[in-house]
N, C-alpha and C positions, 0 to 999 in steps of 0.2 A: 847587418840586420838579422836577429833569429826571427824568427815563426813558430807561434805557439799553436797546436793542430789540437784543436778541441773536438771530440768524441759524445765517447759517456762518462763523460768526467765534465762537468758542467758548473762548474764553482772555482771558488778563487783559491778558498782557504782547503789546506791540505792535499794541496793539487804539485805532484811532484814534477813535472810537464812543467808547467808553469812556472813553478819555483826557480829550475834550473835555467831556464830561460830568462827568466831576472835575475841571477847574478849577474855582477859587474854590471859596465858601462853603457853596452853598444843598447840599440834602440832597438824596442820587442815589440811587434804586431803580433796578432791574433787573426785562426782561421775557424770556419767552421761549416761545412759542407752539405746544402742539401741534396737530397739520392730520393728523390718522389717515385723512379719508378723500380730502385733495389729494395727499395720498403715494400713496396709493394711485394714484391717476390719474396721477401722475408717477414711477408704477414704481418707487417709490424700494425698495430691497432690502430685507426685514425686518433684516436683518445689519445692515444700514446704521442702520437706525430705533434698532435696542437699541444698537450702538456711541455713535450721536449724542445719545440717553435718557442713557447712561452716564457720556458728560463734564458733561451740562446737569446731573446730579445732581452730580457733582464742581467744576463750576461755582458750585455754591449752595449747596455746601459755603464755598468758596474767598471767595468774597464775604462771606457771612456773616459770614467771620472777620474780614472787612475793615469790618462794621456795616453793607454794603452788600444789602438783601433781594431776593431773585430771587423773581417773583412768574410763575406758571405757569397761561397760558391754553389753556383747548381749542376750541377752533372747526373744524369738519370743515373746510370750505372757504376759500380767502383771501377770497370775497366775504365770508364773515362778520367776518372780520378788521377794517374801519375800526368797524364798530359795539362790538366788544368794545373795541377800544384804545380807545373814546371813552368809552366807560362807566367804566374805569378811572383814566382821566386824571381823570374828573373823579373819581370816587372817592379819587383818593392827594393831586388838586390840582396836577395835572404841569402846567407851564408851557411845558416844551420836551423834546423825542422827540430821542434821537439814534439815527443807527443805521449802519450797513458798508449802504451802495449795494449793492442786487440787481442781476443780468445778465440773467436769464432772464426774456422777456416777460411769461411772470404774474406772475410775482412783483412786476417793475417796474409793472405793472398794480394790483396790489395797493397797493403803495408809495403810487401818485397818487391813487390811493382814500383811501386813510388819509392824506395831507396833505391833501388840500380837506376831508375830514371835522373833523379837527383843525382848520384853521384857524376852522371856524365855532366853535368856544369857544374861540376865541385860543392854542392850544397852535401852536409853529413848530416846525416839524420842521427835521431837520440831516442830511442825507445825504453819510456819507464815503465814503473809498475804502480798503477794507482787506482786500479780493481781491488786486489787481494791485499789484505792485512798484511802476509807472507804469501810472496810472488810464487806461481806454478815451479818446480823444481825444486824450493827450500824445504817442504816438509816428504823426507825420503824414509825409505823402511833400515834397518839394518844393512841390508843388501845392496842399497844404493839405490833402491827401484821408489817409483811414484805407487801410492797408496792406491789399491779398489774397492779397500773399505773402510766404512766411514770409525767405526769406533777405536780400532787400532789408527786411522788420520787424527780423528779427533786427540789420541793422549799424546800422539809426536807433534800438532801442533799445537798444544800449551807447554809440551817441555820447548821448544822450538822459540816459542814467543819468549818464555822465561829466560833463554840464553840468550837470546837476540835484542828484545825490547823494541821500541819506534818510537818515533815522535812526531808530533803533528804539530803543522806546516804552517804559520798564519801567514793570509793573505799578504800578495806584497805592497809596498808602497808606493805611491805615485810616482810614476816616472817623469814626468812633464807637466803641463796643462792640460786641464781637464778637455777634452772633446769633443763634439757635435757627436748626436748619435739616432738617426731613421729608422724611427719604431718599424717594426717589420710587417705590421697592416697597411704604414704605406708606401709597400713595393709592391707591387703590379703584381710581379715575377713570380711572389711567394703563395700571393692568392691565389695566383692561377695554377700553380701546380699540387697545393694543399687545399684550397676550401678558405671557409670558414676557420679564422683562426683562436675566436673563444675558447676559455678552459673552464671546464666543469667549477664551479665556486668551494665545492668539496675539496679541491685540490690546488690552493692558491701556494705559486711557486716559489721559488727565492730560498738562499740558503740559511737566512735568518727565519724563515718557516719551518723546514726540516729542524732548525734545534732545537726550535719553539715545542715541537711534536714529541721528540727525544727526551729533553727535559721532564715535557709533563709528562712523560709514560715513566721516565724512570723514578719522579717521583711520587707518581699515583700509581704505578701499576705494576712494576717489572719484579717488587717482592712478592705479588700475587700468581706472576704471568703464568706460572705451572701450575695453578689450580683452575684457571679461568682460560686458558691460551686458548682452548675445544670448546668453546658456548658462541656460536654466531652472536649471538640476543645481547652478548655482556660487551663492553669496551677494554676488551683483556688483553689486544695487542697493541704494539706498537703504532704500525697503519704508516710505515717508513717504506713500506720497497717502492712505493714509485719515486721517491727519492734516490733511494740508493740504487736503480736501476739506470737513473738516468744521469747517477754522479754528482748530486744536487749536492749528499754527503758523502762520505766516506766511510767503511767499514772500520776503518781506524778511528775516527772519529766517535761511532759509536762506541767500541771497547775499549777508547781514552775516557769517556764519559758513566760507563757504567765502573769502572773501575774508581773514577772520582766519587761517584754515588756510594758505592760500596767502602770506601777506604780498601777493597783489597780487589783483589782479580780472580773470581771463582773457578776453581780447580775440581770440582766433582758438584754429581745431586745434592749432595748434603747439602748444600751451600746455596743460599739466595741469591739469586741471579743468574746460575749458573745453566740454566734450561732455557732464558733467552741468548746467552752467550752460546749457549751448544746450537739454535739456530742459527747467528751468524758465521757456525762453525762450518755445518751443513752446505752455509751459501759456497764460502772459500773452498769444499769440496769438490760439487759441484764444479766449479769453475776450474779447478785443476784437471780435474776427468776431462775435462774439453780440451784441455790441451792436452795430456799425455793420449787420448783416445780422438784423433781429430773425425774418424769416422762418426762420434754421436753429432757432427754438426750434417751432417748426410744420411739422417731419415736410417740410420742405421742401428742394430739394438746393443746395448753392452755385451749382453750374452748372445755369441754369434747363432747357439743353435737355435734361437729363440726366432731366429728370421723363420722359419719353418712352420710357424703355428699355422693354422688355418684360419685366419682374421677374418670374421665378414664385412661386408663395403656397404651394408644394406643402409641406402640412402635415407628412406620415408623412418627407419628405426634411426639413424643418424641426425635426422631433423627434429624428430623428437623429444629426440635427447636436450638438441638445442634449445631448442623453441620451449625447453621445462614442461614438455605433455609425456613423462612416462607414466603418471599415474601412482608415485612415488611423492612423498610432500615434501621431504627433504631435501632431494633431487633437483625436483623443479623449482622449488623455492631459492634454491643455491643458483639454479641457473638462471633464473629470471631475475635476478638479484645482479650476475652477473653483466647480461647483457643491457640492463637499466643503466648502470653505473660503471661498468669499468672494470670491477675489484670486486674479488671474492676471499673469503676469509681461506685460510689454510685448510682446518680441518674440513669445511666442504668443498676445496679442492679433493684431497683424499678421497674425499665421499663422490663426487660426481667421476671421476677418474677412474675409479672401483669400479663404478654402476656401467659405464660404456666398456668397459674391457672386459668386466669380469661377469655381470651380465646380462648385457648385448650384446658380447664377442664381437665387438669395432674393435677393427686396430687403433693400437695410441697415437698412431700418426695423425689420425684424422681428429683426434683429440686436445693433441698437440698444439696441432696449426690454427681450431680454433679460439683454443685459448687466445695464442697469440695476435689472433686477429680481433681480439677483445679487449685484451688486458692495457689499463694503464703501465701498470706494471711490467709486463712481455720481457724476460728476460730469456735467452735459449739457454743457458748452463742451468740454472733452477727450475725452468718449465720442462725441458728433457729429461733433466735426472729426478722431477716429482712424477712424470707421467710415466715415465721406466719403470720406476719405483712400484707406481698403481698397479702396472699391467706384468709384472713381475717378470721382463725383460732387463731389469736395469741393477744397478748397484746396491745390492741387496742380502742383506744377512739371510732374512726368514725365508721360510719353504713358501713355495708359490702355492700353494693351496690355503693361503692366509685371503679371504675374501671376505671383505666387510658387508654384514648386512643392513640394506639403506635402512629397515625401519627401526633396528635396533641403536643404530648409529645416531637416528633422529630423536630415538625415546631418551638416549643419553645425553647428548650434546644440547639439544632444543624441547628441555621434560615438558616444557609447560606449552609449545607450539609459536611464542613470541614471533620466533623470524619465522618459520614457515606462516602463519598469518598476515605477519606485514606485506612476505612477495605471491603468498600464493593466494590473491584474492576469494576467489571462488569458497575458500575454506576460512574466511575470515570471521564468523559466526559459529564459527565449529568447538563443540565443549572440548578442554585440554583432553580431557579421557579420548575421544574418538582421532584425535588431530592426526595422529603419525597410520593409523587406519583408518580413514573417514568412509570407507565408501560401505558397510554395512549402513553406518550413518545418514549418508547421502541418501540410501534408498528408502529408508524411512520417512524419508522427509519425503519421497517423490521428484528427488533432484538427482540430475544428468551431467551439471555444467562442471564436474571434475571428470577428467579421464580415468578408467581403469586401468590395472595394472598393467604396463603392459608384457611383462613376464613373471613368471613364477620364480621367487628368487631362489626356492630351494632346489629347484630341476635346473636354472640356470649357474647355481655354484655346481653343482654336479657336472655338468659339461664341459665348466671350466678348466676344471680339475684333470675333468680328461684329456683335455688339449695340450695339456703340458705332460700329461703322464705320456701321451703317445710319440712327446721328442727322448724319450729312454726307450722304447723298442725297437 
């Protein structure tokens, strides 16, 4: 018997785990592990929990049909994890474990746990790559060393892909009779340790939905996407990463499909399409950094000296921030947008990221963690390396004294105030002229119910600036 150990990689088709696991004859189960109380400690967003519950249930639907049985562990902790998957291999008789390669420290901690445990009853594990386009260690410098920055990563992996090429995976075929399969609302066990298991109707799962999504962006939107990709107000992205976060798709999938769309595989700016392919280029970075640097999964910065800033912890200015009351419409409109729904568009990630680090002077960690406890989407390799990125601790070309101003930011991305009205009710009557400064406005009218600033942005970039100048003295 093998066992196929599902992750985040949560699909049939271009699933190299799975793949390998059906070649030949012998008979392949399927596993998939709930950890209600590691999520927990890894912030992961209840949003996130019911969307990734949602497909593992449409998962084992999907299998089923194929005679392939998904069998569903609960273990709070990954320490618990090598002792159940041993219990079970020997209970099905599993001879071999496959499974998509983890990034994230514990996890990979986990992983080496559960192979030396397995090997003591002869089960051999099989770890693929079905994150990255091109797996952690394929895109190397001259020297032999892993990239730390992105635009010398980015030209070695297109020459990289160019020599190497890929192909994607389709689903396999039915192994048997189709199978019985117990929707996951009614197990007891699931509800009680998650909730409510509802998914936002915005985000209906399945991996004939992600293509559905791919499809029509790549042919309504991805030759505009570098003109349009920074307007909250416009439908200018994608709106993929809770899929590809959660393995719905595959990053290969997408540069199989834009490549179709194109007839070619864009190689520079010049070229259309190639500013949303340099984002998934971004993602694959990201996710290499995690592995050559395992300390960015431990709250720790790229730039070591950068542990040294003097961060403030200031709660009531941290809630603030949260809760969208800085007094900023951009700001709070991104954040109250966030915590509504799930999901925040990129560019005012950027923009709110900026605004707590550079100034509030929060550390990014508290940043971080929020996100993560929000997002559909919650990934640690692209949440760490955008918040790094903000708070100019991370993997970064420019000089740290690059700090974005929110109203300027707002006046560009949002001219006419579209999205900051739709989340920031209070200013939902407000003429486009006053929107990104309403509050001379507001007092004209005799009205209170928008917050004032609550910092000076140009004494707070000043500050900033100094915090980082005083790790050179």
């Amino acid at each position: 018997m093998k066992l196929v150990w599902f992750r985040n990689d949560l699909r049939l088709a271009d699933n190299p785990a799975l793949r390998h696991a059906c070649a030949g004859d012998e008979p392949v189960a399927a596993l998939f592990i709930v950890s209600p109380t590691q999520w927990r400690q890894h912030k992961m967003a209840p949003i996130r929990q019911r969307f990734m519950l949602a497909q593992v249930d449409e998962l084992g639907r999907e299998l089923a049909a194929l005679g392939i049985p998904l069998h569903l562990l609960r273990v709070e902790t990954f320490a618990e994890a090598p002792a159940a998957l041993s219990d079970l291999c020997r209970e099905l008789g599993v001879t071999q474990l496959y499974a998509n390669q983890a990034i994230e420290i514990d996890e990979q901690r986990r992983d080496h746990a559960v192979t030396a445990a397995l090997a003591e009853q002869a089960v051999s594990c099989h770890w693929l790559n079905g994150c990255c386009v091109l797996p952690p260690g394929r895109v190397l410098t001259g020297s032999g060393d892993m990239f730390k920055v992105f635009t010398p990563f980015s030209r070695a992996w297109l020459k990289a892909l160019d020599e190497e090429g890929f192909v994607i995976h389709r689903a396999p075929t039915p192994r048997g009779e189709p199978l019985p399969w117990q929707p996951l609302a009614e197990r007891a066990w699931v509800d009680e340790a998650l909730g409510e298991l509802t998914v936002d109707p915005h985000w209906p799962v399945g991996e004939a939905e992600a293509l559905r999504r791919l499809n029509i962006f790549l042919e309504q939107a991805v030759l505009d996407y570098g003109e349009t990709r920074d307007f909250p107000a416009i439908a200018g992205t994608s709106v993929l990463s809770p899929y590809l976060a959660a393995g719905i798709i595959s990053p290969r999938q997408c540069v199989a499909a834009l490549q179709q769309r194109l007839g070619y595989r864009p190689q520079s700016k010049a070229q259309p399409g190639f500013v949303w392919l340099n984002e998934l280029i971004w993602r694959e970075f990201y996710r290499h950094l995690l592995v050559l640097i395992p300390t960015l999964s431990m709250n720790r910065p790229f730039k070591p000296e950068t542990a040294a800033l003097p961060w403030s912890w200031d709660p009531d200015a941290f809630a603030a921030w949260c809760e969208g009351r800085t007094g900023y419409p951009i700001v709070d409109a991104a954040m109250r947008c966030l915590n509504a729904t799930g999901w925040m568009h990129n560019r005012l990630r950027m923009i709110v990221a900026s605004f707590l680090t550079k100034d509030l002077h929060i550390h990014w960690r508290l940043g971080e963690d929020y996100f993560m406890s929000r997002l559909i989407d919650g990934d640690l390799a692209a949440n760490n390396g955008g918040w790094q990125w903000a708070a100019g601790t991370g993997a970064d070309a420019a000089p740290y004294f690059r700090v974005f101003n929110p109203t300027t930011q707002g006046q560009r991305f949002d001219p006419q105030g579209e999205f900051i009205r739709t989340w920031v009710t209070e200013l939902a009557d407000i003429p486009a002229a006053y929107v990104h400064q309403p509050h001379d406005w507001l007092r004209l009218k005799g009205r209170q119910d928008y917050p004032a600033p609550m910092v000076d942005h140009a004494v707070a970039r000043v500050r900033a600036i100094e915090m980082f100048r005083s790790l050179e003295k």
